[in-house]
C-alpha positions as semicolon CSV with decimal commas, in nm:
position;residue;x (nm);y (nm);z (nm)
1;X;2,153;0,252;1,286
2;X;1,784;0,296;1,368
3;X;1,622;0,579;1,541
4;X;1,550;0,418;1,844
5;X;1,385;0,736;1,996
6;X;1,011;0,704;2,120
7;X;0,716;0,851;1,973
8;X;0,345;0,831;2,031
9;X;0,306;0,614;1,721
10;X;0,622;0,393;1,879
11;X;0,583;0,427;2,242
12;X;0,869;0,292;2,457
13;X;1,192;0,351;2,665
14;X;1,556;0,436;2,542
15;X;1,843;0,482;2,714
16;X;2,139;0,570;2,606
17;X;2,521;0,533;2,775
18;X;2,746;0,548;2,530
19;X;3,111;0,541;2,792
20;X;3,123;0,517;3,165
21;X;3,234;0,848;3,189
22;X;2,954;1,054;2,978
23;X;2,570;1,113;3,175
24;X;2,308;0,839;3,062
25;X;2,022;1,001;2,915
26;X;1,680;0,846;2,821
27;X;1,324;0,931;2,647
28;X;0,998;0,737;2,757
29;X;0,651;0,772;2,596
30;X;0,381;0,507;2,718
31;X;0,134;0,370;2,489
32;X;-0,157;0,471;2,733
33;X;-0,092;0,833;2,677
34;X;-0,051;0,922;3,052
35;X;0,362;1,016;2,994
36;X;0,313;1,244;2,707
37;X;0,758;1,255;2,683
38;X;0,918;1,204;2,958
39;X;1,254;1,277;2,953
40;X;1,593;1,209;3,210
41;X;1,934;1,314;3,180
42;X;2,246;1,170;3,483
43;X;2,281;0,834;3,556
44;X;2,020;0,838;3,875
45;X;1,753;1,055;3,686
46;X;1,772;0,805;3,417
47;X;1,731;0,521;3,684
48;X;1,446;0,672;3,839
49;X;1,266;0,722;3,520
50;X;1,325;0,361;3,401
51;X;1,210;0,223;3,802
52;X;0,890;0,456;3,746
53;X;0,825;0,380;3,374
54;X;0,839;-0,047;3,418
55;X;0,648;0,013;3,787
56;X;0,351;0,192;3,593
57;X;0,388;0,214;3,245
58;X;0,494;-0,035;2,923
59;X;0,501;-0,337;2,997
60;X;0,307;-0,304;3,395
61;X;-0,020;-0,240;3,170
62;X;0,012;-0,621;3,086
63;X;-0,008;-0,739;3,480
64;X;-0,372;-0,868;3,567
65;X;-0,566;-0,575;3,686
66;X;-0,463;-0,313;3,503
């Protein structure tokens, strides 16, 4: 399988869950530069860092205005 992991030269947002029972984790990097890594391990660190990275960063650079 693929290393799926962000970089600056693939910017993006993984997440990882690999059984109910075992802490999501995830790595975001934005194109823009602004979230240099950002990082989240637990399931509700992980889903605050995935609400905050599509409210301001990936793909919310695409809305009109921005």
């Amino acid at each position: 399988m693929a290393d799926l992991t962000p970089t600056p030269d693939r910017p993006g947002l993984h997440v990882t869950k690999p059984d109910p029972t075992t802490p999501a984790t995830a790595t975001a990097i934005c194109h823009c530069g602004a979230t240099a890594t950002a990082t989240a391990t637990g399931d509700n660190q992980v889903r605050a860092l995935v609400e905050g990275y599509t409210a301001n960063h990936g793909a919310a650079h695409n809305r009109t205005g921005r």
